[in-house]
C-alpha positions in Angstrom: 0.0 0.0 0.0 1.2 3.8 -0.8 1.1 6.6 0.2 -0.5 7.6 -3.4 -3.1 4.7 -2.8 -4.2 5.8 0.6 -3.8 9.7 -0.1 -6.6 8.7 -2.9 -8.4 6.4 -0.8 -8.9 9.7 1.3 -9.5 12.3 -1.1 -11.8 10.6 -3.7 -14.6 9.7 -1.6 -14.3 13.2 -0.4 -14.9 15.1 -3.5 -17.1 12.2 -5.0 -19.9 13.5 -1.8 -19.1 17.1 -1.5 -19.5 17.6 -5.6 -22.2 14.8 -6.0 -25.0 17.4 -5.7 -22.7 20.5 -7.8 -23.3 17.4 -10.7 -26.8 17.3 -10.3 -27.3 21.4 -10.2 -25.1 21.6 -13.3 -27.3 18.8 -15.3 -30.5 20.6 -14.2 -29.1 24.2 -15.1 -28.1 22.9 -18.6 -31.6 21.3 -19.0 -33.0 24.3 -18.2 -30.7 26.8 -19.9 -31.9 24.3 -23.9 -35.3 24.2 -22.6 -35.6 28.3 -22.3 -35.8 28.4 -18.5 -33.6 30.0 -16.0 -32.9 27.7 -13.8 -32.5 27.1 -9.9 -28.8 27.5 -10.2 -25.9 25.1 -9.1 -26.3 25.2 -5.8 -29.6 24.4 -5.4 -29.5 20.4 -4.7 -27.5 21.9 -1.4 -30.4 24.2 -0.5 -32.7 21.1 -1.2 -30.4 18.7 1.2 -30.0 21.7 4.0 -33.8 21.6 3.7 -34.7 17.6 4.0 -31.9 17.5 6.5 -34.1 19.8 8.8 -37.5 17.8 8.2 -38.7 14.5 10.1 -38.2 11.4 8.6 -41.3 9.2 7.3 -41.8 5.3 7.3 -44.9 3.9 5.6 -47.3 1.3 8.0 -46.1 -2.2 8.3 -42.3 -0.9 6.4 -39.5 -3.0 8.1 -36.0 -2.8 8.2 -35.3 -2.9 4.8 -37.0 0.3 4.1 -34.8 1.5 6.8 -31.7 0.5 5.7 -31.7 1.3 2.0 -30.6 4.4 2.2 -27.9 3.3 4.1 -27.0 0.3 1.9 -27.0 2.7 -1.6 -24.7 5.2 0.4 -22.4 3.0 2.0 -22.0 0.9 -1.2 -21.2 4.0 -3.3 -19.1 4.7 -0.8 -16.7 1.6 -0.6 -16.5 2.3 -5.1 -15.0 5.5 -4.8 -12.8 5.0 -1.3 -11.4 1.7 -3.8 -12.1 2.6 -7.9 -9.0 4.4 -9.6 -10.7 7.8 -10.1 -8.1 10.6 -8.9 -5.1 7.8 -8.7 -4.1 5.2 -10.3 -3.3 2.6 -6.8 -5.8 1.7 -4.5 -5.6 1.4 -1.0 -7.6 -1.8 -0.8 -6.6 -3.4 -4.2 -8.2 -6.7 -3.6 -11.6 -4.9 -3.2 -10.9 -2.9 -6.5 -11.9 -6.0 -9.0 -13.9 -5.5 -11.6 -16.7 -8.1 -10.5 -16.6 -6.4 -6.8 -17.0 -3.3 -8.3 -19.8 -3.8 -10.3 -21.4 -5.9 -7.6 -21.7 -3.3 -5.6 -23.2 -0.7 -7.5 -25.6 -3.3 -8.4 -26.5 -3.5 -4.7 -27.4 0.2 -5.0 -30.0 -0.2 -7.3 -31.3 -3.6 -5.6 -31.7 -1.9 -1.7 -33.8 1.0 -3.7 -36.0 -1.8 -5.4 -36.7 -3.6 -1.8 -37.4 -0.8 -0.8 -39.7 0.0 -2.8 -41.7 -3.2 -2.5 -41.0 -2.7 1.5 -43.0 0.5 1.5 -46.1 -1.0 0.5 -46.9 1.8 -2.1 -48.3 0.8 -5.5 -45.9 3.6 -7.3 -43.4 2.0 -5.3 -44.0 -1.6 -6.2 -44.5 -0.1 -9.9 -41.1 1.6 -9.7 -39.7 -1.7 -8.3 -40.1 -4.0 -10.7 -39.2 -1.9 -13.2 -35.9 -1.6 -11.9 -35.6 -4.9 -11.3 -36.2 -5.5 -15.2 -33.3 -3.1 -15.8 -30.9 -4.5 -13.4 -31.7 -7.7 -14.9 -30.4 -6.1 -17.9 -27.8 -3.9 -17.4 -25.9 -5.5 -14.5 -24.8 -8.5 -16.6 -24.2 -5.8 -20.2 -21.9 -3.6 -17.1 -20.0 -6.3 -16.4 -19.4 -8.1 -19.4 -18.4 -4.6 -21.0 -15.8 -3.6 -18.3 -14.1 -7.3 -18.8 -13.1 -6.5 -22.1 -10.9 -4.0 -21.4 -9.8 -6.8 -18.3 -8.5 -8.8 -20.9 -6.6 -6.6 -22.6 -4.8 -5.8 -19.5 -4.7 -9.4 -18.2 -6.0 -8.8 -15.2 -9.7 -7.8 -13.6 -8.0 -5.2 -11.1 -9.0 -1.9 -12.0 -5.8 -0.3 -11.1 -3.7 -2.4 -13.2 -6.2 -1.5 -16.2 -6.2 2.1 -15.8 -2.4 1.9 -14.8 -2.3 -0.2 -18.5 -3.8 2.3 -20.1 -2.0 5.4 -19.2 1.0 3.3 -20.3 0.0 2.0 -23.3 -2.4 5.0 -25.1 -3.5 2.7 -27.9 -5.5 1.0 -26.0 -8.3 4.0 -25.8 -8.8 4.0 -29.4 -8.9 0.1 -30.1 -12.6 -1.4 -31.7 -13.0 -3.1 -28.0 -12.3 0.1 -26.8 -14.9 1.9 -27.8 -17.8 -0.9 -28.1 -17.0 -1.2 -24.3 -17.7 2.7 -23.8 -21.1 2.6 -26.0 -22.5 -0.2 -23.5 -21.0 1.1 -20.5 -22.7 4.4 -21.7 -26.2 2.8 -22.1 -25.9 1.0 -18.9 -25.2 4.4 -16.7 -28.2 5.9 -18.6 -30.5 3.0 -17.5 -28.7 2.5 -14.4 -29.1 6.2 -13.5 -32.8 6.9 -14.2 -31.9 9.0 -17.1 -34.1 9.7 -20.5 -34.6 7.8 -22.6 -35.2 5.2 -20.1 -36.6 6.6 -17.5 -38.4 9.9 -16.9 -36.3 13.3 -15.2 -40.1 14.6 -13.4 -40.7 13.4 -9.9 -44.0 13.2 -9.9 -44.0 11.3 -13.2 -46.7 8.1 -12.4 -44.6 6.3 -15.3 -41.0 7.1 -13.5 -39.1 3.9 -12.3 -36.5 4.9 -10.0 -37.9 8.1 -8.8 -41.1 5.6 -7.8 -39.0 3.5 -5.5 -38.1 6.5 -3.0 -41.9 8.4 -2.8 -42.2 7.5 0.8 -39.2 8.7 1.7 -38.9 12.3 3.4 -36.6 14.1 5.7 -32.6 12.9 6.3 -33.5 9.5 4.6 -34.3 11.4 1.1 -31.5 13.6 1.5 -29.5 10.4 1.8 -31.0 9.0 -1.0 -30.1 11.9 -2.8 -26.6 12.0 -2.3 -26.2 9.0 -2.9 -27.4 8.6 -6.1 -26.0 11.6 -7.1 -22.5 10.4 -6.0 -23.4 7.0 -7.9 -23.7 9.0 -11.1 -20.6 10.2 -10.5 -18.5 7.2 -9.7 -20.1 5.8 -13.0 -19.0 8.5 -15.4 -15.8 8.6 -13.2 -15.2 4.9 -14.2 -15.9 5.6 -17.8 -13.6 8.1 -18.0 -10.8 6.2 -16.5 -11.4 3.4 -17.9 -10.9 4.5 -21.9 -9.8 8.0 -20.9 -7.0 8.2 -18.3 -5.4 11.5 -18.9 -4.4 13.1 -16.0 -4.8 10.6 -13.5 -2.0 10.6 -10.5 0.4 8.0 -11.0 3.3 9.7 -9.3 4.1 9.7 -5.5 3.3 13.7 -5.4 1.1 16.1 -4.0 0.9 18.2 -7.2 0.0 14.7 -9.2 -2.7 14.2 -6.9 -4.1 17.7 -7.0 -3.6 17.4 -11.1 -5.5 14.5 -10.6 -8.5 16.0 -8.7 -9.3 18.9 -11.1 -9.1 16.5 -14.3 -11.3 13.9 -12.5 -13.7 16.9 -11.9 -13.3 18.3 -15.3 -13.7 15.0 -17.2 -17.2 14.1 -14.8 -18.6 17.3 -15.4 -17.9 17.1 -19.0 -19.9 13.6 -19.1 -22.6 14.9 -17.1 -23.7 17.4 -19.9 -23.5 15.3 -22.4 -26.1 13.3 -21.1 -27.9 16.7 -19.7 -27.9 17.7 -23.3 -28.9 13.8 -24.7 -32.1 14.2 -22.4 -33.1 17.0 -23.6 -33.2 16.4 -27.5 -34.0 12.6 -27.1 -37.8 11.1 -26.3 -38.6 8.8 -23.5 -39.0 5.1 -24.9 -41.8 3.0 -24.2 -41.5 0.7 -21.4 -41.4 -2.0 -23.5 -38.8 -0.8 -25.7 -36.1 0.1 -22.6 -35.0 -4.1 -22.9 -34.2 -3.6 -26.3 -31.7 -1.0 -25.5 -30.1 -3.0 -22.3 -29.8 -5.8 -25.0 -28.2 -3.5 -27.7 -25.4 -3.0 -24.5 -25.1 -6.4 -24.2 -24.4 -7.3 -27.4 -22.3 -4.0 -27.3 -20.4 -5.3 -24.4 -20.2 -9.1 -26.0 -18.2 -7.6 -28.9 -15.8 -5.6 -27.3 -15.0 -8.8 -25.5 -14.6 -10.6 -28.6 -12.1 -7.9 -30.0 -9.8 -8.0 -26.7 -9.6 -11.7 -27.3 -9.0 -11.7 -30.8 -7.6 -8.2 -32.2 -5.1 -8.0 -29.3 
């Protein structure tokens, strides 16, 4: 273990919470901003947390533990990605628990505690909104990790610091064919993942919504955690992509200045991801419900060929 592993192992779970919700204010202002409205601004996801954080919290009649603990499960698991995933360095402190297949199983688990939770609340939105993520995750969890193994094979190894360490090594890599069918599906899944158009609706109070449905009964400290830690999912998900095919500016020396280098291009390169897809919502329509498998199948066969290229074009 380094010091560079545990220095980002400190600072990346750091700025993954504190600019989780500056993400989500920057995606709504550039919604607004193509859709001819003004706009909250930034820093109104903070107002909203400041706000919840002062309000009671609510359980539902008959909700157990489950309902409880979600909130708690999505953060922590969100949590354990970005203290382990290569985002600001290239080393991870706990480099057994940075493996592609942990990874991914643990965002996973995100999405899974919200659907229990869901079903736990006794809600018919909520039930609604559950199985539809459930259908998703059905989808997308197997298309995630199939496409982050081709890259894996490339490098030889399903450690995500030795992939990202490959890559800023070897630059060819991000432009290979499995490169960049790996993106495309890892792309689709964050979109489905992440409750974003055109699989799922951006309106709260949206009766069709999936996600959103999942957390109705939620109020007070348990939303604002619910919050956060979505938004801090979304951002360990484009921070992944990034790194993943993009690894410019990622700290691979044993210095402070490499570290802080690597904090404002993380930031930089999320942000820039983030209004892409702001953008993408805006100018693309919602599909049916029944059409959202077809896309999580498009990943998967997406993902399946980038495989196929790392094991036959490298």
């Amino acid at each position: 273990m380094s010091w560079l592993g545990v220095a980002g192992a400190v600072v990346q779970p750091v700025i993954v919470v504190a600019g989780a919700p500056a993400l989500v204010g920057v995606t709504g202002q550039v919604r607004a901003r193509l859709t001819g409205r003004s706009g909250a601004g930034v820093r109104q996801p903070y107002r909203d947390l400041r706000k919840l954080l002062r309000k009671e919290p609510s359980t539902p009649d008959g909700a157990s533990e489950v309902f409880r603990f979600a909130p708690v499960v999505l953060a922590a698991a969100t949590l354990v990605v970005a203290v382990v995933a290569p985002l600001v360095t290239a080393e991870s402190a706990v480099a057994p628990v940075a493996d592609v297949v942990a990874v991914v199983g643990l965002l996973v688990l995100g999405s899974a505690a919200l659907a229990l939770s869901g079903v736990d609340s006794g809600g018919g939105f909520g039930g609604l909104g559950a199985g539809r993520v459930v259908a998703v995750l059905a989808l997308s969890g197997p298309a995630l990790l199939v496409a982050t193994l081709a890259p894996a094979v490339r490098a030889g190894s399903t450690n995500l610091s030795v992939i990202v360490s490959g890559t800023v090594h070897e630059p060819s890599r991000m432009v290979t064919p499995a490169s960049l069918l790996a993106a495309a599906a890892i792309l689709l899944v964050i979109i489905a993942e992440n409750g974003l158009s055109p699989v799922d609706g951006p309106a709260p109070a949206e009766p069709a919504m999936a996600r959103r449905a999942t957390v109705l009964e939620y109020a007070g400290p348990d939303l604002a955690l619910v919050e956060v830690g979505s938004a801090a999912r979304l951002a360990v998900f484009l921070g992944l992509l990034a790194n993943l095919f993009l690894p410019w500016g990622i700290a691979t020396e044993q210095s402070a200045a490499a570290l802080a280098v690597g904090v404002v291009v993380l930031a930089a390169k999320i942000t820039l991801l983030a209004v892409v897809l702001a953008v993408s919502e805006v100018f693309l329509a919602r599909l049916r419900a029944v059409r959202v498998p077809e896309l999580l199948a498009g990943a998967f066969v997406l993902a399946g060929l980038a495989v196929s290229a790392s094991l036959f074009l490298s």
